[in-house]
N, C-alpha and C positions, 0 to 999 in steps of 0.2 A: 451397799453397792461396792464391788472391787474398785479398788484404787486406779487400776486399768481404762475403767470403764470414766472414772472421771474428768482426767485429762492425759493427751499422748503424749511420750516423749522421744525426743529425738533422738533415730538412729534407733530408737526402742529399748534402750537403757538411760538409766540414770544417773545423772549427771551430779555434780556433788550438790548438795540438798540448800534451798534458798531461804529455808524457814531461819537458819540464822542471820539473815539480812536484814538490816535495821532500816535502812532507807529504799522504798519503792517509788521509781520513778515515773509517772505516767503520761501518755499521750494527751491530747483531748478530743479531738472530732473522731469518732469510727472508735473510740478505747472508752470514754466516759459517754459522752453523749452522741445522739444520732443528728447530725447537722445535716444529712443532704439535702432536705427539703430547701433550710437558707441559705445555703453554698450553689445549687446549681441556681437558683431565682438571684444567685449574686451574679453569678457567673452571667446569666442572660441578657441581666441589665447592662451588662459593663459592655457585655459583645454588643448591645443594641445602639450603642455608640458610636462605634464603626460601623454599624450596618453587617456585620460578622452575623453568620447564620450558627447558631450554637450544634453543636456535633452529639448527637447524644453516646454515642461510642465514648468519648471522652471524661464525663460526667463522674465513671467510680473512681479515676484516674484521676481528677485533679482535686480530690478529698487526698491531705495529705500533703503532699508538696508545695512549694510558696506561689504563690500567685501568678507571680512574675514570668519564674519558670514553667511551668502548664502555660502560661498564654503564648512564649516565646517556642513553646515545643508542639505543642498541641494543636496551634492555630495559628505559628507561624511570624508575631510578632515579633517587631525587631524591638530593643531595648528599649526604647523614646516611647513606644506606643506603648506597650508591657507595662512601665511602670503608670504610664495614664490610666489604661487597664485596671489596673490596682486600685486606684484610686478611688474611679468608679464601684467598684466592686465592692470597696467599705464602703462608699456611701451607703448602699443596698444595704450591706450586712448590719452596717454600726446603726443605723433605723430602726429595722423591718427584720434580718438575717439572723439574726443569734438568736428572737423570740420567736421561728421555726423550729428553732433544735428542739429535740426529745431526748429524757434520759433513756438508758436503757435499760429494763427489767433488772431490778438487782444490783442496780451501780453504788446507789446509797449504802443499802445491807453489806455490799461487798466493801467498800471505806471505812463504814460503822466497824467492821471486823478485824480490821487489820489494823487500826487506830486502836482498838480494844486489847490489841496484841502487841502495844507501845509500836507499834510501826510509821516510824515516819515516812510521811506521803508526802513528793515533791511535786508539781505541774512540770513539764516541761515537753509548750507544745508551740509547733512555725505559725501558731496562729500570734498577732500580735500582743502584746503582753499585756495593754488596757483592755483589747477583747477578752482577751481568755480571765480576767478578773471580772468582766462583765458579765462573763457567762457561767460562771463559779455563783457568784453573787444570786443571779437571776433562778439559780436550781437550788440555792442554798447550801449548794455545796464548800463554800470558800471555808468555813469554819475546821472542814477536815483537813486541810494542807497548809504546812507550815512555811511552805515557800511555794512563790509560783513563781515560774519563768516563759516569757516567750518572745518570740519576734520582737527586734526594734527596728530604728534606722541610725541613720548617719546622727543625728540633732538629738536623738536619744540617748544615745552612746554615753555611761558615766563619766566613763575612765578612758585611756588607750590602752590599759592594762585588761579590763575586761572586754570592751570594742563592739563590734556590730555584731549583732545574732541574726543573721542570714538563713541560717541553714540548720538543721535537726542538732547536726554533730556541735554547731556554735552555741548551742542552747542547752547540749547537755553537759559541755566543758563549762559553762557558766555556772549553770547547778551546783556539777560538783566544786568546782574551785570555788563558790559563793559562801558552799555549808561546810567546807573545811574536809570533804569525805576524799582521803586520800588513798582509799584502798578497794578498789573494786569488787574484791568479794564481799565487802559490806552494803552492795546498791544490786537493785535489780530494774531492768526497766521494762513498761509493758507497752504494747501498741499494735496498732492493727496494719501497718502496712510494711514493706520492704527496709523504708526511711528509717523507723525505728529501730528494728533490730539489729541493722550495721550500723548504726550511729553509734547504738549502746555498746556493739562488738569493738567498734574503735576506741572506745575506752574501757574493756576489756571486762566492760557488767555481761553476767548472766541475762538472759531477754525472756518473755514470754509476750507470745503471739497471741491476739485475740482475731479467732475467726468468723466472729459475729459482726464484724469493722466491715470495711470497704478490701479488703484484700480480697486479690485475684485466688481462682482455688492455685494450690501449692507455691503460693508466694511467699510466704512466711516459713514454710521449711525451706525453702531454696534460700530463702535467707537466713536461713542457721537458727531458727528461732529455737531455742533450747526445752522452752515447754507451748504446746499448747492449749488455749483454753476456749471451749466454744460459747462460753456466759461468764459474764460478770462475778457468778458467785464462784466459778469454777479459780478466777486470777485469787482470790483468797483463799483457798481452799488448796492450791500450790503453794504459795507465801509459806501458809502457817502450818503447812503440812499435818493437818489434824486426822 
């Protein structure tokens, strides 16, 4: 098959080549595993607490961003109720939620590959940081990645020097100042929604978009995604440019 045909790229030229990237950094909901089944039955339960009628328009839209924010934008929450919200919302998940997710066709083989290819694979996803080791664990996946990062809070927080991880961009500044990677063309990051790709943009990594996630169609080129990949085997298959 032409190389064409495997995955597009942006603008329709190529960009300087990622195969020499040592660290790949990834999403988790919508990039390694399919979690909407446990994220919208999280999201239901939390709304059924206020009595809030769940919007299904909202549903691809709050795979991806923190909790917090989706409930304060989405549905309107002011800050007090949002973080109650939340609360709720792990209850559901940290039970019942994260034993809904599904891998996605090929995520293993695609990790097996790239690990095979000395590729260091980093987690770095808003889901919170014990989850996202929960849900590593639960697929078997924890043994491929040498670091995982995600979400904390205020009581979490190590250091003041590393601080709260909020947000996509707090999580991937943590990464890299955690593994010493102080040179952006050495990292690449992958992820299914807008969140990723400017996150990664701000710290000035190469991106690739996976359009098999929860993105909206041309969400991920409008956010500069530099490759994209429509399967799992396709994001290794960019990597290692074989």
């Amino acid at each position: 098959m032409a190389r064409a045909h495997i995955f597009r790229i942006r603008h329709g030229s190529f960009v300087k080549s990622v195969m020499e990237k040592r660290y790949v950094l990834f999403d988790l909901d919508g990039t390694l595993t399919n979690s909407y089944r446990g994220i919208i039955n999280a999201l239901k339960y939390s709304l059924s607490k206020f009595t809030v009628e769940p919007k299904e328009e909202t549903f691809n839209k709050i795979i991806g961003p923190p909790v917090v924010w989706s409930l304060q934008n989405y549905y309107g929450f002011d800050e007090e109720n949002a973080v109650k919200g939340l609360r709720y919302f792990r209850e559901y998940y940290d039970r019942t939620g994260y034993l809904e997710n599904e891998l996605y066709p090929g995520t293993e083989e695609m990790l097996k590959t790239l690990r095979g290819h000395d590729k260091k694979l980093l987690l770095a996803t808003s889901k919170p940081q014990k989850m996202a080791e929960k849900v590593l664990e639960h697929f078997g996946l924890d043994d491929y990645f040498c670091f995982v990062a995600g979400a904390n809070s205020d009581d979490e927080s190590s250091s003041k020097e590393l601080g709260l991880r909020a947000t996509k961009e707090d999580v991937i500044g943590y990464v890299l100042k955690t593994n010493g990677i102080l040179d952006p063309e050495n990292a690449v990051m992958v992820g299914d929604r807008h969140w990723d790709i400017r996150a990664g943009k701000v710290f000035g990594l190469q991106t690739i978009g996976v359009s098999y996630g929860f993105a909206d169609p041309g969400e991920l080129e409008k956010a500069g995604a530099d490759y994209i990949a429509s399967n799992p085997l396709m994001v290794s298959e960019i990597v290692v440019q074989q």
